[in-house]
N, C-alpha and C positions, 0 to 999 in steps of 0.2 A: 758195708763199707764200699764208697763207689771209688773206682782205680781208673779215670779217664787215659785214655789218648794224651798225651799234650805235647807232643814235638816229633820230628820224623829228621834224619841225620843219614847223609851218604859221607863216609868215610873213604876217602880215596888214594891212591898211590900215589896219582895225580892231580890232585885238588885246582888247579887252575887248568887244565885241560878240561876234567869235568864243569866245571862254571864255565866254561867258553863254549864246551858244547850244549850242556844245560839252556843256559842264557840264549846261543842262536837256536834253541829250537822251540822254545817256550815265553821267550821272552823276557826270562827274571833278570835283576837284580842282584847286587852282592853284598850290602851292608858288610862293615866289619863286623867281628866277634871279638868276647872276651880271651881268647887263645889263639897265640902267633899261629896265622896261617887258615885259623879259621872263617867262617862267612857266613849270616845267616843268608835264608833263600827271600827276597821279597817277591811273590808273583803277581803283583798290583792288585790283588783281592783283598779287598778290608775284613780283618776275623779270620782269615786264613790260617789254620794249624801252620803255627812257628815251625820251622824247618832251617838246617844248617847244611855247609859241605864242607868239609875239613881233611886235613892232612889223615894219616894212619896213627891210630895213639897204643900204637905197641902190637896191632893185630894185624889182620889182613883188611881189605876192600869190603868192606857191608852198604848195605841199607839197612836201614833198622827204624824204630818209634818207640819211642819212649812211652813209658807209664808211671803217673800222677799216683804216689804212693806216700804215707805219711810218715814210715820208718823204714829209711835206706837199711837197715841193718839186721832189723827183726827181719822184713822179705825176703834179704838172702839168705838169712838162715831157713825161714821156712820153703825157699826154693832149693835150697841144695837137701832139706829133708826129707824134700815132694821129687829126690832125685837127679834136679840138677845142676848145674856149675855155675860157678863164677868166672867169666869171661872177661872183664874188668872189676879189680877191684874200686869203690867208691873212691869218688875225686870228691873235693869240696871246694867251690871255688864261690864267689860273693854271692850269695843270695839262692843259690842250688848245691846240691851235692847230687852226682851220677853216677854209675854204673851199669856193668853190661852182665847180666845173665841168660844161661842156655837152657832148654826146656832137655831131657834127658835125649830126644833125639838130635840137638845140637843147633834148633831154631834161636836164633839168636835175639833179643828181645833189652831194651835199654830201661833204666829205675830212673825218674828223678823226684828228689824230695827238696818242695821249698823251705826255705828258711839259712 
């Protein structure tokens, strides 16, 4: 079973500071998101891994990437039996549901499953 890459997420305390400093220093873009507050990143590259910057959703300031997995619920049971936690429980929201799990030393690491 392959578990790509597919999104990369800065979580911030201050999500418009971060896009003002982001944006002058690379150039991006801010597209809305599906979540008051959130933004994806556009960096003028066609096929560029989707990436967002968004407010804080109950934790602290991360960077993080998500991983392209086919069952949000079975992987976190098999990641909390390999050890590690759940960091966010699954959200569902139209067309994805996500979550955040930690590797037992507390690398933080995001799920998303389409459908």
């Amino acid at each position: 079973m392959s578990s790509p890459i597919v999104h990369a997420e800065i979580r911030s305390t201050d999500p418009d500071a971060t896009r003002l400093f982001f944006g002058a220093l690379f150039g991006w873009s801010f597209p809305e998101g599906a979540i008051p507050g959130y933004t994806y990143v556009d960096s003028g590259v066609p096929d560029a891994l989707p990436a967002g910057i968004s407010p804080l959703q109950g934790g602290n300031p991360l960077v993080t990437f998500f991983v392209g997995i086919e069952d949000i619920d079975a992987t976190i049971a098999e990641a909390t039996r390999l050890g590690g936690s759940v960091v966010q429980e699954p959200l569902r929201v139209p067309g994805v549901a996500f979550a955040l799990i930690a590797d037992p030393a507390g690398q933080v690491v995001g799920l998303a499953q389409q459908g």
